[in-house]
C-alpha positions in Angstrom: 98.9 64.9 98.5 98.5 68.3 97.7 95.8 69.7 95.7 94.8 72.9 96.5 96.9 76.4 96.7 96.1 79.4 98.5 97.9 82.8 97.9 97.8 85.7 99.5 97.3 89.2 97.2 99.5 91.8 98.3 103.4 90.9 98.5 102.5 87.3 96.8 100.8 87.9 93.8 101.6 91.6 93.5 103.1 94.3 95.7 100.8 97.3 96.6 102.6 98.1 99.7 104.3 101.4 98.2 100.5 102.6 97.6 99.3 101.5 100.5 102.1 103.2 102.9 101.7 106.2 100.8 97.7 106.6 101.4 98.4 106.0 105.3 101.4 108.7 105.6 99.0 111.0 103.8 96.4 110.4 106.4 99.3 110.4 109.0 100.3 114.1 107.7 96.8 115.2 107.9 96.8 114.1 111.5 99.8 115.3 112.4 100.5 111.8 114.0 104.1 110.4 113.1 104.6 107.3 110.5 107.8 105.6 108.8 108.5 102.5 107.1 108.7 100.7 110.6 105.4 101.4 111.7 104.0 100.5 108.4 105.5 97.2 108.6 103.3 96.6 111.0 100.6 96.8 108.8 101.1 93.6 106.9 98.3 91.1 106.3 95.9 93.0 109.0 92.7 94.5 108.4 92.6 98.3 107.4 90.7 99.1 110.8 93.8 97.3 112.9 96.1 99.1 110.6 94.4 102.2 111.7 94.7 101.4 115.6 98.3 100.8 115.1 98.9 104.4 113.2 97.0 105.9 116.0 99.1 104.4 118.7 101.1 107.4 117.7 98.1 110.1 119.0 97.2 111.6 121.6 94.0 112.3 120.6 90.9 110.2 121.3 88.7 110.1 118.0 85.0 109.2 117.7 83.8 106.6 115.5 82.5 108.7 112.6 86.0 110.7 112.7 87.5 106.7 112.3 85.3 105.9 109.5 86.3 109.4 107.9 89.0 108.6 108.1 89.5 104.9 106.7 87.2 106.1 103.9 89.9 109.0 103.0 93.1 106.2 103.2 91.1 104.2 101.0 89.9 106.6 98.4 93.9 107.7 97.9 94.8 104.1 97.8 92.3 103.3 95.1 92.8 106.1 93.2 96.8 105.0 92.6 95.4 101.5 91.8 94.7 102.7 88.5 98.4 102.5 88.0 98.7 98.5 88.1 99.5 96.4 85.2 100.1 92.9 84.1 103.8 94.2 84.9 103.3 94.4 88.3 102.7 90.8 89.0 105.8 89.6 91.1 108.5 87.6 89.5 107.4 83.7 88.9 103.7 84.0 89.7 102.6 83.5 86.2 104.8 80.5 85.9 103.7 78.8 88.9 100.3 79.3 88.1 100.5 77.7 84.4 102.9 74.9 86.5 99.5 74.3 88.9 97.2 74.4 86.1 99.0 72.0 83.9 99.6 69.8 87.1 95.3 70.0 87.8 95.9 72.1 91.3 93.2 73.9 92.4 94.1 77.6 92.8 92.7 80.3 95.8 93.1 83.4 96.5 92.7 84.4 100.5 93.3 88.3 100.7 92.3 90.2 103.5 91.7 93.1 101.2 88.8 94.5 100.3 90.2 95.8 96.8 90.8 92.1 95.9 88.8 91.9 92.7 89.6 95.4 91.6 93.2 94.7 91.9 93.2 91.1 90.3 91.4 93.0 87.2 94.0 95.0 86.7 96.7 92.7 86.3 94.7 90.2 84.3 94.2 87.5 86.8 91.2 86.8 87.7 90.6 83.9 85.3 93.2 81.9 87.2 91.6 81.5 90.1 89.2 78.4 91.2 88.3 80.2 94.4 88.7 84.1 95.4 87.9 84.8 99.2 88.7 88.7 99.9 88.1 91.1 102.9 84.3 91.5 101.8 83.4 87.9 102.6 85.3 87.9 106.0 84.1 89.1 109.7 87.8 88.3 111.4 91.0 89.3 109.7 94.6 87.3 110.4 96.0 85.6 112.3 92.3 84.4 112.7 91.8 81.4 110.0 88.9 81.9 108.5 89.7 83.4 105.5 91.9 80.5 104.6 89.1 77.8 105.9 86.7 80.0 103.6 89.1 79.3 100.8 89.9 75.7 101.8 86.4 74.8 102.4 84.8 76.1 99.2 88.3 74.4 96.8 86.1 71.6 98.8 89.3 70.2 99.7 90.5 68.7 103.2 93.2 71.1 105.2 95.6 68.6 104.7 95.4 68.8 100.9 96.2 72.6 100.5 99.2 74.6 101.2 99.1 78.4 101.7 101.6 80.7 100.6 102.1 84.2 102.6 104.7 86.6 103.2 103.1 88.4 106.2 103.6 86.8 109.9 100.0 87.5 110.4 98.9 85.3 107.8 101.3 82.4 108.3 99.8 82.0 111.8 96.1 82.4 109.6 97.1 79.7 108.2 98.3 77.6 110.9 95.2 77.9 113.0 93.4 76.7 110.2 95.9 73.2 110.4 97.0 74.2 107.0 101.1 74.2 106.0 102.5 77.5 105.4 104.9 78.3 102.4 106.8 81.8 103.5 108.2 83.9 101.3 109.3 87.7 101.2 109.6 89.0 104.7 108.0 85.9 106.3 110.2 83.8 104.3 113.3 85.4 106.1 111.8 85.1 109.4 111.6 81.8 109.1 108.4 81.2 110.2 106.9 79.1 107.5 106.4 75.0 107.3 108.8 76.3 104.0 110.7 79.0 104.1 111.2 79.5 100.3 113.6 82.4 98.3 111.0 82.3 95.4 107.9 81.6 94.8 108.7 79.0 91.8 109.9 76.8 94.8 106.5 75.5 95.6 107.1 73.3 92.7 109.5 71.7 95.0 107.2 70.7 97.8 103.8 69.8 95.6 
């Protein structure tokens, strides 16, 4: 029986993806590396360090660590700075229905984000309130596919693997949240790829499998 669910943030709950490929082709630009859509794919549900790695696949230039930092610091200063522009309007389509559905039904509720802008971003959109558990990139050493952001979610709904569901759209996180032997609802890009335990067209279709 299922009695926990844990969400992803980005491209689950809300999309920030425009804002964050803008803030890395800025830094791109600067760099004169080269970065499109396809690269930034890439990107999805890893750490901003790995993201960083990826983009610099692209250069020949080898960069010392404080040049790094400088430069994570500088894709996340443009990235916040646009998060000002969220509202309760960008929540995705049928997230504030299933979450009245779960709350009405008693299932605990978890947020497992590998982003460190977690909070500030739930604050924007007005839901932080809905959440039993938030575990974000601040509380995290190892980012997906490793599991333990979900087993820190899972563990502290103090709920058995078995009794949660996670719901991603990144491929990265769907195999987060099979190394923590928890089922995998895709949606979004993940959803299409097939890759979940269920592979859902919207997110109001967890209804169906709790």
């Amino acid at each position: 029986m299922i009695k926990g669910i844990i969400f992803d943030l980005d491209g689950v709950i809300v999309s920030t993806d425009k804002y964050h490929y803008l803030a890395w082709k800025k830094l791109a630009d600067r760099e004169g590396i080269y970065f499109d859509e396809k690269i930034n794919n890439r990107l999805r549900g890893v750490s901003r360090r790995e993201s960083l790695n990826i983009i610099l696949e692209k250069s020949n230039k080898i960069y010392r660590e404080e040049e790094i930092l400088a430069m994570l610091d500088f894709k996340n200063n443009i990235y916040r700075s646009s998060l000002i522009n969220l509202t309760p309007q960008d929540i995705l389509p049928g997230v504030v229905e299933l979450l009245d559905y779960l709350d009405a039904k008693g299932i605990k509720k978890a947020i497992g984000s590998s982003s460190k802008n977690t909070m500030y971003i739930l604050e924007r959109i007005g839901l932080t309130a809905h959440f039993n558990v938030i575990i974000d990139g601040t509380m995290i050493t190892k980012t997906k596919p490793n599991p333990e952001v979900f087993s820190k979610a899972q563990k502290q709904l103090e709920l058995e693997p078995q009794e949660c569901l996670v719901v991603e759209d990144a491929i990265a996180g769907i195999e987060a949240a099979h190394n923590a032997n928890i089922k995998a609802c895709a949606v979004g890009d993940a959803a299409l790829k097939q890759v979940g335990d269920f592979n859902l067209k919207s997110i109001l279709d967890v209804k169906e499998i709790i």
